[in-house]
C-alpha positions in Angstrom: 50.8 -32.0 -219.4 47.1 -33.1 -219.0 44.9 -34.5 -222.0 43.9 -30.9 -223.0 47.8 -29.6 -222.9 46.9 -27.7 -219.9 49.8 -27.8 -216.6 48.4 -30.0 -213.6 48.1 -27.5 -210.8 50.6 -27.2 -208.5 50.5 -29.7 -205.4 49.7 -27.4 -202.4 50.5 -28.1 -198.2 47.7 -27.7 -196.2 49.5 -27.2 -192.4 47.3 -29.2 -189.4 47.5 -27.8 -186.3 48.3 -29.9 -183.3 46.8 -29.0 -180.1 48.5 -30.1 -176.8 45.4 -28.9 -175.0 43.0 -31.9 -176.9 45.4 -34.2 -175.9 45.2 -33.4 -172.0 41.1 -33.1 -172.4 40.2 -36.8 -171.7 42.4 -36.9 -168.5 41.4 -33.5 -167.5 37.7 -33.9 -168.1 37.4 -37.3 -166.4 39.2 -36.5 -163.4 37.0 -33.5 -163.0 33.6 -35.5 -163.4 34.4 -38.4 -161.3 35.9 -36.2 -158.7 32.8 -34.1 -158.7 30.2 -37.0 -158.4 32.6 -38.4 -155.7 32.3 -35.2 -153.4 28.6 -35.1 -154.0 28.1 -38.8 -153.7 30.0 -39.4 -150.5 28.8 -36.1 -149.1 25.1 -37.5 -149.3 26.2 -40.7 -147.5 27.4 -38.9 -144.3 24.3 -36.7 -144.1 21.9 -39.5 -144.4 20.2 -41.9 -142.5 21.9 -45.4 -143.8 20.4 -47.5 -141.2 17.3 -48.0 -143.5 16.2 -47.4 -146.9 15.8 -44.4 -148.4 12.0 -43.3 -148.9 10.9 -43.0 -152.7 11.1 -39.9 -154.5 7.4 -37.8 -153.8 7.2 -37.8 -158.0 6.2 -41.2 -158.4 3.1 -42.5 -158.7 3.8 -46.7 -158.9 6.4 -47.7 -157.3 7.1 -51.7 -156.9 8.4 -53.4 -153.7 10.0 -56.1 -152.9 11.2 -57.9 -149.6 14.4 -55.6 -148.5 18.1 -57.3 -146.7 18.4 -55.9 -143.4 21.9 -54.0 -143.7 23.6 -52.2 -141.0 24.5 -48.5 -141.8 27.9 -49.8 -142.6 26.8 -52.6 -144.7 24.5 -50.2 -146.6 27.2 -47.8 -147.0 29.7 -50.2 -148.6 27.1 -51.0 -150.8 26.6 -47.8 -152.1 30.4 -47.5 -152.5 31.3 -50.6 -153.4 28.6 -49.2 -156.7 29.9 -45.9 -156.9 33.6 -46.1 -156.9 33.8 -48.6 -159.6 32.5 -46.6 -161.9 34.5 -43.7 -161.3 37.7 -45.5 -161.6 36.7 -46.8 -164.5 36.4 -42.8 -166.0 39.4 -42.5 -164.7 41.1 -45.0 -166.2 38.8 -44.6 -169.9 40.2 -40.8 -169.2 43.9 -41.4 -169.0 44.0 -43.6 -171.7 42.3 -41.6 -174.1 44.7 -38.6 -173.5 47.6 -40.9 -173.9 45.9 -42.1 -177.8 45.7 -38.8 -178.4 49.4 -38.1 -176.7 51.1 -41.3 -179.5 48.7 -39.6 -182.3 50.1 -36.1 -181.7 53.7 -37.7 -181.5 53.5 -39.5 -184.9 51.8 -36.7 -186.7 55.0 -34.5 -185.1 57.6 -37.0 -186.4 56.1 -37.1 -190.1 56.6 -33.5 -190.5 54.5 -33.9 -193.6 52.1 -36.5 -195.2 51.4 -37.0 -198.7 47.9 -37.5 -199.7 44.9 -37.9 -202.1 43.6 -34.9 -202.8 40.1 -36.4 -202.4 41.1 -38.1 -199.0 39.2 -36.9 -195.8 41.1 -36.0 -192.7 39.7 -38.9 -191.2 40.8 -41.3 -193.5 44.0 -39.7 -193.6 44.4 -40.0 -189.6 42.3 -42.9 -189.5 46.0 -45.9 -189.5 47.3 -43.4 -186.8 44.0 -43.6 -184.4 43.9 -47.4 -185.0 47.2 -48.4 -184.1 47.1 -46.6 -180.1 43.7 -48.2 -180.3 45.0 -52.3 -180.6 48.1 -51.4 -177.8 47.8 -52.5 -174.2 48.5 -49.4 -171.4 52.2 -50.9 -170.9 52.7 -50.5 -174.5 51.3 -47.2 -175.6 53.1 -45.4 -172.8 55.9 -46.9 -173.6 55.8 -46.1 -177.2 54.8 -42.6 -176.0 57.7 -42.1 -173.8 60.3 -42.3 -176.6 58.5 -39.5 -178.3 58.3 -37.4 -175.2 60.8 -34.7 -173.5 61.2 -36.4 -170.4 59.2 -39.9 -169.9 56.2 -40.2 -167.5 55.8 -43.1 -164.8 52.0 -44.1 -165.0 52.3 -47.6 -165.5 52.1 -48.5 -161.2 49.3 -45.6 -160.8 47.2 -47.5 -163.8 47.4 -50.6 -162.6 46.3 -50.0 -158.9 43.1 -48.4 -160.5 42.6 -51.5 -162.2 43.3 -53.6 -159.3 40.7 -51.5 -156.9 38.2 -51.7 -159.8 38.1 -55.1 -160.2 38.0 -55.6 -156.2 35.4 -53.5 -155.7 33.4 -54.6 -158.9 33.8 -58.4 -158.6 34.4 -58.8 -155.0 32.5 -56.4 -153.0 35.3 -54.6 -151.9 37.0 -58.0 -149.9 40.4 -58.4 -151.0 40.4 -62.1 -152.3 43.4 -64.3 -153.2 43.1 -63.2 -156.7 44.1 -59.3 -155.6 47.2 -60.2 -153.4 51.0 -61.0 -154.2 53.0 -63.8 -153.2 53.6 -62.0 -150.3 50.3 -62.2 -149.8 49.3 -58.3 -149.7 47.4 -56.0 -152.4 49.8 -52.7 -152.9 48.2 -50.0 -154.7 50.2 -46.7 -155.9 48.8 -43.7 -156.2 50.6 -40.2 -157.5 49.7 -37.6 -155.2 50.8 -33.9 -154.6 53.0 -33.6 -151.5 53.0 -30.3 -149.4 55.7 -29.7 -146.9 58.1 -27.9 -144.4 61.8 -28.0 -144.0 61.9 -28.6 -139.8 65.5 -29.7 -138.8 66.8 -31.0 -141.6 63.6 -33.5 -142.4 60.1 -33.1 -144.7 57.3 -32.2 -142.2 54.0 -32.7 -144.2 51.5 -30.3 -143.7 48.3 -30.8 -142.6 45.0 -29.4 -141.5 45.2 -26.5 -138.6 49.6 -26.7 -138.7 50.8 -24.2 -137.6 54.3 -22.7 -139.8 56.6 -20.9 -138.5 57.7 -17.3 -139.9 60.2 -17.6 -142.1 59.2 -21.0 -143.1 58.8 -22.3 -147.0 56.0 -24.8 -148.0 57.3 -26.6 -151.0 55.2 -28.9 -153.1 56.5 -32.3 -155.4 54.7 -35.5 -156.5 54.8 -38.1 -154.3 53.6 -41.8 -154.1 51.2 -42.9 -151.4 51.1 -46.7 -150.7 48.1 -48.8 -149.9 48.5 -52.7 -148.2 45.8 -54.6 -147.9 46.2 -58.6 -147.3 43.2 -61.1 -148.1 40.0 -60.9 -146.2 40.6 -57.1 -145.9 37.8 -54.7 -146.7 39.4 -52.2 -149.7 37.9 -49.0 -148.6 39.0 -45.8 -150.8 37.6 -42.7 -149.1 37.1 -39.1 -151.0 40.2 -37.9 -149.9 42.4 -40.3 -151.3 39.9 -40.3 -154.2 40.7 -36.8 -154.5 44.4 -37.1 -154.8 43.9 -40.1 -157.5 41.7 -37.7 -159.9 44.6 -35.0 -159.3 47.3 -37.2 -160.1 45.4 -38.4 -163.5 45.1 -34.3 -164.1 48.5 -33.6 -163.5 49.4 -36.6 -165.5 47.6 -35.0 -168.4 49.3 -31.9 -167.7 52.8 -33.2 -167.9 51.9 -35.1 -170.7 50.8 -32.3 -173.0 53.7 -30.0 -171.4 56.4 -32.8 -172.9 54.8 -33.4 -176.7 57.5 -32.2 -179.2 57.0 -29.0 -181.0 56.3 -29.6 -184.3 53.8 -29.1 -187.2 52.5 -31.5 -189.8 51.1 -30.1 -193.3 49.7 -32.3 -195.5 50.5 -32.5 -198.9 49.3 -33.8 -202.4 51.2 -36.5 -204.3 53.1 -35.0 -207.6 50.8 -35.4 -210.7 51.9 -38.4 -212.7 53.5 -37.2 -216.1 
Protein backbone atom coordinates (compact mmCIF):
# COMPACT_ATOMS: atom_id res chain seq x y z
CA UNK A 1 0.00 0.00 0.00
CA UNK A 2 1.37 3.61 -0.68
CA UNK A 3 1.14 6.64 1.82
CA UNK A 4 -2.36 7.54 0.50
CA UNK A 5 -3.66 3.60 0.79
CA UNK A 6 -3.69 3.52 -2.82
CA UNK A 7 -2.00 -0.18 -4.65
CA UNK A 8 1.51 0.63 -6.32
CA UNK A 9 0.83 -0.02 -9.96
CA UNK A 10 1.66 -3.09 -11.28
CA UNK A 11 5.44 -3.58 -12.59
CA UNK A 12 5.05 -3.76 -16.42
CA UNK A 13 7.76 -5.62 -19.27
CA UNK A 14 8.67 -3.49 -21.83
CA UNK A 15 10.12 -6.26 -24.73
CA UNK A 16 13.49 -4.73 -26.75
CA UNK A 17 13.93 -5.88 -29.88
CA UNK A 18 17.22 -7.15 -31.05
CA UNK A 19 18.26 -6.71 -34.51
CA UNK A 20 20.82 -9.04 -36.15
CA UNK A 21 20.93 -6.71 -39.05
CA UNK A 22 22.56 -3.53 -36.61
CA UNK A 23 24.97 -5.97 -35.58
CA UNK A 24 26.30 -6.84 -39.19
CA UNK A 25 26.06 -2.81 -40.12
CA UNK A 26 29.62 -1.75 -39.05
CA UNK A 27 31.29 -4.72 -41.02
CA UNK A 28 28.96 -4.39 -43.88
CA UNK A 29 29.23 -0.57 -44.14
CA UNK A 30 33.02 -0.35 -43.84
CA UNK A 31 33.79 -2.97 -46.21
CA UNK A 32 31.56 -1.31 -48.67
CA UNK A 33 33.20 2.26 -48.27
CA UNK A 34 36.75 1.28 -48.29
CA UNK A 35 36.21 -1.07 -51.08
CA UNK A 36 34.52 1.70 -53.04
CA UNK A 37 37.35 4.37 -52.49
CA UNK A 38 39.79 1.51 -53.27
CA UNK A 39 38.27 0.86 -56.92
CA UNK A 40 38.13 4.58 -57.45
CA UNK A 41 41.46 5.38 -55.98
CA UNK A 42 43.52 2.76 -57.66
CA UNK A 43 41.49 3.27 -60.89
CA UNK A 44 42.78 6.92 -60.97
CA UNK A 45 46.36 5.74 -60.48
CA UNK A 46 46.44 3.56 -63.69
CA UNK A 47 44.85 6.30 -65.88
CA UNK A 48 47.27 8.91 -64.80
CA UNK A 49 50.37 10.29 -65.57
CA UNK A 50 52.63 9.32 -62.25
CA UNK A 51 55.79 10.30 -63.69
CA UNK A 52 55.22 13.98 -62.45
CA UNK A 53 53.00 15.87 -60.20
CA UNK A 54 49.68 16.38 -60.67
CA UNK A 55 48.70 19.99 -61.88
CA UNK A 56 46.54 21.99 -59.28
CA UNK A 57 42.87 22.04 -59.37
CA UNK A 58 41.73 25.14 -62.03
CA UNK A 59 39.51 26.47 -58.69
CA UNK A 60 42.23 27.84 -56.81
CA UNK A 61 43.42 31.06 -56.82
CA UNK A 62 46.75 30.85 -54.26
CA UNK A 63 48.36 28.02 -54.35
CA UNK A 64 51.89 27.56 -52.43
CA UNK A 65 54.94 25.64 -53.80
CA UNK A 66 57.61 24.24 -52.61
CA UNK A 67 60.79 22.34 -53.93
CA UNK A 68 59.23 18.79 -55.26
CA UNK A 69 61.39 14.88 -54.76
CA UNK A 70 61.89 13.66 -58.10
CA UNK A 71 59.95 10.21 -57.84
CA UNK A 72 59.74 7.62 -60.55
CA UNK A 73 56.16 6.66 -61.54
CA UNK A 74 56.66 3.69 -59.31
CA UNK A 75 57.94 5.57 -56.42
CA UNK A 76 55.07 8.04 -56.75
CA UNK A 77 52.66 5.36 -56.93
CA UNK A 78 53.73 3.60 -53.71
CA UNK A 79 53.35 6.70 -52.23
CA UNK A 80 50.01 7.27 -52.96
CA UNK A 81 49.30 3.68 -51.77
CA UNK A 82 51.43 3.31 -49.18
CA UNK A 83 48.72 6.71 -47.97
CA UNK A 84 45.68 5.17 -49.16
CA UNK A 85 45.66 1.62 -48.07
CA UNK A 86 46.33 2.37 -44.52
CA UNK A 87 43.51 3.97 -44.05
CA UNK A 88 41.31 1.61 -45.51
CA UNK A 89 42.49 -1.16 -43.44
CA UNK A 90 42.13 0.66 -40.68
CA UNK A 91 37.97 1.02 -41.61
CA UNK A 92 38.16 -2.27 -42.00
CA UNK A 93 39.47 -3.31 -39.00
CA UNK A 94 37.24 -0.14 -36.87
CA UNK A 95 34.37 -1.98 -39.00
CA UNK A 96 34.77 -5.57 -37.88
CA UNK A 97 35.21 -4.74 -34.48
CA UNK A 98 32.38 -2.73 -34.06
CA UNK A 99 29.97 -5.48 -35.50
CA UNK A 100 31.53 -7.86 -33.17
CA UNK A 101 30.60 -5.10 -29.86
CA UNK A 102 27.52 -5.13 -31.08
CA UNK A 103 27.56 -9.19 -31.81
CA UNK A 104 28.80 -9.73 -27.49
CA UNK A 105 25.98 -6.92 -26.68
CA UNK A 106 23.21 -8.77 -28.60
CA UNK A 107 24.46 -12.07 -26.98
CA UNK A 108 24.30 -10.84 -23.36
CA UNK A 109 21.08 -9.00 -23.83
CA UNK A 110 19.78 -12.67 -25.35
CA UNK A 111 21.14 -14.66 -22.26
CA UNK A 112 19.41 -12.21 -19.64
CA UNK A 113 16.08 -12.94 -21.01
CA UNK A 114 14.87 -10.07 -18.88
CA UNK A 115 16.45 -7.14 -16.93
CA UNK A 116 15.10 -5.50 -13.99
CA UNK A 117 15.19 -1.83 -13.84
CA UNK A 118 14.36 1.75 -12.55
CA UNK A 119 11.57 2.91 -13.85
CA UNK A 120 13.27 6.34 -14.34
CA UNK A 121 16.43 4.65 -15.97
CA UNK A 122 17.21 5.53 -19.74
CA UNK A 123 17.95 2.71 -22.21
CA UNK A 124 21.24 3.99 -22.34
CA UNK A 125 22.07 3.74 -18.88
CA UNK A 126 20.44 0.58 -18.78
CA UNK A 127 22.76 -0.81 -21.70
CA UNK A 128 25.38 1.47 -20.92
CA UNK A 129 27.74 -1.82 -18.31
CA UNK A 130 26.92 -3.97 -21.47
CA UNK A 131 28.60 -1.40 -24.22
CA UNK A 132 31.45 -0.88 -21.80
CA UNK A 133 32.62 -4.14 -21.14
CA UNK A 134 33.20 -5.24 -25.37
CA UNK A 135 34.62 -1.79 -25.21
CA UNK A 136 37.90 -2.54 -22.56
CA UNK A 137 38.37 -6.32 -24.42
CA UNK A 138 41.30 -6.88 -26.89
CA UNK A 139 40.04 -8.60 -30.55
CA UNK A 140 41.35 -12.18 -29.17
CA UNK A 141 39.12 -11.74 -26.25
CA UNK A 142 35.81 -10.44 -27.46
CA UNK A 143 35.63 -13.07 -30.23
CA UNK A 144 36.35 -15.34 -28.01
CA UNK A 145 33.80 -14.40 -25.50
CA UNK A 146 31.50 -14.09 -28.65
CA UNK A 147 32.07 -17.54 -29.79
CA UNK A 148 30.63 -19.30 -26.74
CA UNK A 149 27.41 -17.34 -27.37
CA UNK A 150 27.28 -18.20 -31.03
CA UNK A 151 25.74 -21.32 -33.02
CA UNK A 152 28.83 -22.34 -34.63
CA UNK A 153 32.13 -20.18 -33.77
CA UNK A 154 33.85 -17.90 -36.31
CA UNK A 155 37.78 -17.94 -37.17
CA UNK A 156 38.70 -14.12 -37.46
CA UNK A 157 41.43 -13.97 -35.25
CA UNK A 158 44.39 -14.84 -38.30
CA UNK A 159 42.32 -12.51 -40.90
CA UNK A 160 42.51 -9.55 -38.04
CA UNK A 161 45.78 -9.69 -37.36
CA UNK A 162 47.24 -9.67 -40.92
CA UNK A 163 45.19 -6.34 -41.43
CA UNK A 164 46.94 -5.13 -38.52
CA UNK A 165 50.23 -6.41 -39.63
CA UNK A 166 49.88 -4.71 -43.30
CA UNK A 167 48.60 -1.54 -41.58
CA UNK A 168 51.32 -0.96 -39.59
CA UNK A 169 53.89 -1.88 -42.56
CA UNK A 170 52.44 0.24 -44.74
CA UNK A 171 51.86 3.17 -42.13
CA UNK A 172 55.22 3.05 -40.28
CA UNK A 173 57.40 1.60 -42.80
CA UNK A 174 56.53 2.64 -46.23
CA UNK A 175 55.46 -0.48 -47.30
CA UNK A 176 59.31 -2.29 -46.70
CA UNK A 177 58.84 -5.27 -44.68
CA UNK A 178 61.26 -4.57 -41.68
CA UNK A 179 62.53 -7.01 -38.96
CA UNK A 180 59.74 -5.87 -36.79
CA UNK A 181 56.93 -7.52 -39.44
CA UNK A 182 58.71 -11.01 -39.96
CA UNK A 183 58.79 -14.40 -37.76
CA UNK A 184 61.59 -16.31 -36.62
CA UNK A 185 61.53 -17.79 -39.75
CA UNK A 186 62.08 -14.69 -40.94
CA UNK A 187 58.94 -14.17 -43.27
CA UNK A 188 55.62 -11.86 -42.83
CA UNK A 189 52.41 -14.31 -43.49
CA UNK A 190 49.32 -12.64 -43.86
CA UNK A 191 45.81 -14.56 -44.05
CA UNK A 192 43.13 -13.42 -45.70
CA UNK A 193 39.34 -15.15 -45.97
CA UNK A 194 38.42 -15.17 -49.48
CA UNK A 195 35.49 -16.70 -51.61
CA UNK A 196 36.74 -19.63 -53.67
CA UNK A 197 35.07 -20.50 -57.05
CA UNK A 198 35.74 -23.81 -58.65
CA UNK A 199 35.28 -26.97 -60.93
CA UNK A 200 35.38 -30.56 -60.22
CA UNK A 201 38.11 -31.68 -63.28
CA UNK A 202 39.35 -35.31 -62.56
CA UNK A 203 38.90 -35.70 -59.25
CA UNK A 204 40.88 -32.18 -58.18
CA UNK A 205 39.46 -28.27 -57.51
CA UNK A 206 40.18 -26.32 -60.72
CA UNK A 207 39.77 -22.60 -59.72
CA UNK A 208 38.12 -20.55 -62.04
CA UNK A 209 39.34 -17.75 -63.58
CA UNK A 210 38.89 -14.95 -66.11
CA UNK A 211 37.92 -16.15 -69.89
CA UNK A 212 37.77 -20.35 -68.47
CA UNK A 213 36.14 -22.08 -70.32
CA UNK A 214 33.53 -24.99 -68.42
CA UNK A 215 32.49 -27.71 -69.76
CA UNK A 216 28.67 -28.80 -70.21
CA UNK A 217 27.63 -30.61 -67.57
CA UNK A 218 30.11 -29.03 -65.23
CA UNK A 219 29.19 -27.51 -61.49
CA UNK A 220 30.88 -24.26 -60.20
CA UNK A 221 30.79 -24.59 -56.49
CA UNK A 222 31.86 -21.80 -54.18
CA UNK A 223 33.42 -22.12 -50.19
CA UNK A 224 35.63 -19.77 -48.15
CA UNK A 225 39.06 -20.18 -48.53
CA UNK A 226 42.31 -18.73 -47.15
CA UNK A 227 44.84 -17.08 -49.36
CA UNK A 228 48.40 -16.77 -48.02
CA UNK A 229 50.78 -13.92 -48.42
CA UNK A 230 54.94 -14.33 -47.65
CA UNK A 231 56.86 -11.60 -47.66
CA UNK A 232 60.59 -11.78 -46.00
CA UNK A 233 62.44 -8.51 -44.85
CA UNK A 234 63.48 -5.94 -47.33
CA UNK A 235 60.32 -6.90 -49.39
CA UNK A 236 58.06 -4.23 -50.83
CA UNK A 237 54.29 -5.28 -49.18
CA UNK A 238 52.18 -4.45 -52.12
CA UNK A 239 48.25 -5.19 -51.74
CA UNK A 240 46.60 -4.56 -55.12
CA UNK A 241 42.61 -3.99 -55.51
CA UNK A 242 41.94 -7.36 -56.21
CA UNK A 243 43.19 -8.86 -53.20
CA UNK A 244 41.82 -5.71 -51.57
CA UNK A 245 38.60 -6.72 -52.91
CA UNK A 246 38.55 -10.17 -51.51
CA UNK A 247 39.67 -8.68 -47.83
CA UNK A 248 36.48 -6.22 -47.82
CA UNK A 249 34.37 -9.41 -48.90
CA UNK A 250 35.66 -11.53 -46.31
CA UNK A 251 34.96 -8.77 -43.50
CA UNK A 252 31.19 -8.72 -45.23
CA UNK A 253 30.73 -12.21 -45.08
CA UNK A 254 32.13 -12.24 -41.68
CA UNK A 255 29.39 -9.89 -40.70
CA UNK A 256 27.05 -11.99 -42.41
CA UNK A 257 27.84 -15.16 -40.55
CA UNK A 258 28.08 -13.44 -37.60
CA UNK A 259 24.54 -12.02 -37.41
CA UNK A 260 23.30 -15.46 -39.15
CA UNK A 261 24.72 -17.43 -35.76
CA UNK A 262 23.31 -14.80 -32.84
CA UNK A 263 20.87 -16.85 -30.66
CA UNK A 264 17.21 -16.26 -30.94
CA UNK A 265 15.99 -14.66 -28.18
CA UNK A 266 14.23 -11.56 -26.74
CA UNK A 267 14.94 -9.38 -23.73
CA UNK A 268 12.00 -7.26 -22.03
CA UNK A 269 12.83 -5.08 -19.52
CA UNK A 270 11.20 -5.01 -16.44
CA UNK A 271 10.48 -2.83 -13.22
CA UNK A 272 11.73 -3.82 -9.77
CA UNK A 273 8.61 -4.95 -7.37
CA UNK A 274 7.51 -1.87 -5.30
CA UNK A 275 8.94 -2.19 -1.77
CA UNK A 276 5.99 -2.95 0.75
Amino acid sequence: MTREGTLPPEPRDFPIQLNPDGVAAPARQAAMVCREVIDLYFQALDSTDLSKPPPASTSNFFRFSSPAPEWSTIERRAVHENWILPKAFQELMRGVRASLEEAYFFAQLASIGRLQVRSSSTLGEILAPFREKATKMNFPSLLAAVNLRLDTPLEFADAFESMQKARNCLEHRNGVVGGVDVDVNGEMRLRFPRLKGFVLRGGHELEIYRDMFVEAGEKIFFRTDVRIRVFRAGDRLTITSTDFDEIAFACSQFATDLAARLPKVATALTPPPPKP
